[in-house]
C-alpha positions as CSV (number, residue, x, y, z in Angstrom):
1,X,6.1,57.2,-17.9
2,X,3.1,57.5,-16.0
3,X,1.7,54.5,-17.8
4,X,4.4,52.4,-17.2
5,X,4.4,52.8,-13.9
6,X,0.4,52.3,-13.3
7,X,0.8,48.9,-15.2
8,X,3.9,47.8,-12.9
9,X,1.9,48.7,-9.9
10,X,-1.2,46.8,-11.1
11,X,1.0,44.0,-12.1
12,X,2.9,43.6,-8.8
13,X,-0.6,44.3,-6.8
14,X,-2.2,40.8,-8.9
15,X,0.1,38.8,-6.7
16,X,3.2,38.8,-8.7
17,X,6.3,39.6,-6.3
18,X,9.7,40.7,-8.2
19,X,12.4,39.0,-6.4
20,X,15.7,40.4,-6.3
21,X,19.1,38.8,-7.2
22,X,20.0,38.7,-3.7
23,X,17.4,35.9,-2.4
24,X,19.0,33.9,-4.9
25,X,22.7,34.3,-4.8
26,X,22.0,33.9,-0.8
27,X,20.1,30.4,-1.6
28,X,22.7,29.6,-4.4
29,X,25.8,30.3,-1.9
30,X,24.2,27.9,0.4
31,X,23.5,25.1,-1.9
32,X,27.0,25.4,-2.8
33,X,27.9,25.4,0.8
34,X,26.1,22.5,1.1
35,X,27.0,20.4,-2.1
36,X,30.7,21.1,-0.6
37,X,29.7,19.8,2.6
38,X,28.4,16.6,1.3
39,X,31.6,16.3,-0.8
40,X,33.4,16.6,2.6
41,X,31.3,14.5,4.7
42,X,31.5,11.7,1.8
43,X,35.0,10.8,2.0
44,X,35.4,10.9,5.6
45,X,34.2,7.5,7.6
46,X,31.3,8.0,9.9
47,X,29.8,4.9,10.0
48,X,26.4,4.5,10.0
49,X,25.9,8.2,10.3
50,X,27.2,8.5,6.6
51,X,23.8,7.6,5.0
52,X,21.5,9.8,7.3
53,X,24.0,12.9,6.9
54,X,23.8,12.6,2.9
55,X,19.5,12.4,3.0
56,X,19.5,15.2,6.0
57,X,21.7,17.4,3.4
58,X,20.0,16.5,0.3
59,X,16.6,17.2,1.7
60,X,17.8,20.3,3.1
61,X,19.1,21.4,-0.5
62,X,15.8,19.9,-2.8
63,X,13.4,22.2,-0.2
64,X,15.9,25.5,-0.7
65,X,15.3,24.5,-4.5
66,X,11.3,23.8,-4.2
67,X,10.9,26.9,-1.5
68,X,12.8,29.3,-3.7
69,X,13.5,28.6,-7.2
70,X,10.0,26.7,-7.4
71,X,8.4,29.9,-5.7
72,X,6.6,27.1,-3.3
73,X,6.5,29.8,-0.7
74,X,4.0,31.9,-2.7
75,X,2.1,28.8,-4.2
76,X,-1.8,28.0,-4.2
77,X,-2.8,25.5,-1.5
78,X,-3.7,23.1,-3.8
79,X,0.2,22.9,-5.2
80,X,1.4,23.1,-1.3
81,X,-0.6,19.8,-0.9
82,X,0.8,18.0,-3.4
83,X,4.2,18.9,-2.9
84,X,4.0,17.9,0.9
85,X,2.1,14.6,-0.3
86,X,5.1,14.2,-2.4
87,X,7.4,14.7,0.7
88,X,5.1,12.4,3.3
89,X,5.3,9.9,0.1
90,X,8.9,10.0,0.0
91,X,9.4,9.8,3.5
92,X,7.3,6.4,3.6
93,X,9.4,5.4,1.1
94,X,12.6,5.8,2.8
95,X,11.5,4.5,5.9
96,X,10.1,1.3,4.4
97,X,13.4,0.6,2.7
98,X,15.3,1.1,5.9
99,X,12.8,-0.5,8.4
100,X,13.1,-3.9,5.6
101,X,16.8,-3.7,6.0
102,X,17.1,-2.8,9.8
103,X,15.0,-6.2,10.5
104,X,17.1,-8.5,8.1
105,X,19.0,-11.4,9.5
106,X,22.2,-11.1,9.6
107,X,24.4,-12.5,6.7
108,X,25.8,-15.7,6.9
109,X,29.2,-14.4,5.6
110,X,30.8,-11.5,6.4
111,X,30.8,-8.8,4.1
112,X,29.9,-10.8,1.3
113,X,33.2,-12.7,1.1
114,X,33.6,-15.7,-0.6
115,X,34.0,-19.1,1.8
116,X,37.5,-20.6,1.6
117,X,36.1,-23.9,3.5
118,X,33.8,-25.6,1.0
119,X,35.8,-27.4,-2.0
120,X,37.5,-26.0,-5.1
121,X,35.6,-26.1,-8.7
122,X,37.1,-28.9,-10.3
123,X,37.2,-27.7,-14.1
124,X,36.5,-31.0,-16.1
125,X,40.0,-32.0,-17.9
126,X,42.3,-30.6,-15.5
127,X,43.9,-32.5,-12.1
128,X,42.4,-31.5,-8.9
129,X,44.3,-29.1,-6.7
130,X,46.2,-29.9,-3.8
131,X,46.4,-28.1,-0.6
132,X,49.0,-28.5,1.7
């Protein structure tokens, strides 16, 4: 026993923290709090607001999955540098797609529909239709 206990000791002093169960039912109750909240918030109409409250809750539930279940809290700097890289690169990314779409024209027809004013397709063989 007292062998066992030496070699936990050692083990846990090396750096190695044993989480409990409880960090990660707490984590895993709220990223299923979350995941219901972005269920909710994606059937009701907001707008504009729908898009930014989606990315606000997804980024909030990929860092609880990085921070905890990726133990980023207790990484090396070198692996904390490339996962905020990663975040600065994804935020450049976002940003670039919505700054392109924020300073589009506007588009000649309204959501996409179909003109009714310019002629109908004549399909060869058949008589022209008649409007009235």
């Amino acid at each position: 026993m007292a062998q066992a206990t030496t070699t936990d000791t050692a083990h846990s002093k090396a750096g190695h923290k044993d989480h409990g169960t409880k960090r990660y039912i707490v984590v895993w109750a709220i990223l299923l709090i979350c995941t219901a909240l972005t269920v909710w918030t994606g059937r009701q109409d907001l707008g504009g607001a729908n898009i930014v409250i989606a990315l606000v809750i997804a980024t909030f539930k990929a860092s609880l999955v990085v921070l905890f279940f990726m133990h980023m809290t207790e990484a090396a700097g070198t692996n904390r540098i490339v996962f905020i890289t990663s975040f600065v690169f994804m935020l450049v990314m976002i940003f670039g797609v919505f700054g392109d779409l924020w300073t589009r024209n506007e588009m000649s027809l309204p959501s996409a529909a179909p003109s009714t004013l310019a002629p109908e397709i004549q399909v060869p063989g058949e008589a022209p239709a008649h409007h009235e």
